[in-house]
C-alpha positions in Angstrom: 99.3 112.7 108.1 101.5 112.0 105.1 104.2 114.7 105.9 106.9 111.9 106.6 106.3 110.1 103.6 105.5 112.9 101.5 109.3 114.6 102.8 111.3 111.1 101.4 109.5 111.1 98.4 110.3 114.5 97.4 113.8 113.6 98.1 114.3 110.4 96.4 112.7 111.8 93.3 115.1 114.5 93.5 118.2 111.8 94.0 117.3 110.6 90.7 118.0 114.1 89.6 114.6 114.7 87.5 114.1 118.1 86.1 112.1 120.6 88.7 109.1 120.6 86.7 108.7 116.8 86.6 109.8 116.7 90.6 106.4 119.2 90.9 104.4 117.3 88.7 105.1 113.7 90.3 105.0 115.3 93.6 101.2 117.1 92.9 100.3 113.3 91.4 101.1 111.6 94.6 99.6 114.1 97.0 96.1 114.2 94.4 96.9 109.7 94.8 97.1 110.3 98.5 94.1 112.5 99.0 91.8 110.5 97.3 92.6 107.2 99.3 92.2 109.4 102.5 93.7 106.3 104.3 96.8 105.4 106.0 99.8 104.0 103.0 99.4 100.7 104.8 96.1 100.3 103.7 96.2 100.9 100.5 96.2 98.0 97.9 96.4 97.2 94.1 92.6 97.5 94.4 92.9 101.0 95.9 95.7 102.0 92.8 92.9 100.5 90.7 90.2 102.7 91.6 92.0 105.8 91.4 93.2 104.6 87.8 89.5 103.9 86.5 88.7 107.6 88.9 90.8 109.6 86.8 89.7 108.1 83.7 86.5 108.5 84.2 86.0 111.9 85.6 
């Protein structure tokens, strides 16, 4: 479902030539990001990021 987005941003966070470890760890953020929204990227919204935020807070 995300495999297009997912592909660019592996590569533009590897264009801004972070170290490997970083590129993993930003990568496993987004997908854990994605995966909780379980809805299309055009859905999502400040209120989405917001609930995620206050999510990983709280858990």
């Amino acid at each position: 479902m995300f495999e297009h987005t997912l592909k660019r941003y592996k590569r533009d966070i590897a264009l801004k030539a972070y170290s490997p470890k970083t590129q993993d760890t930003y990568y496993r953020n987004i997908i854990s990001f994605l995966e909780y929204c379980n809805q299309p990227i055009e859905e999502i919204t400040k209120d989405t990021i917001k609930d995620y935020l206050y999510h990983l807070i709280t858990q």
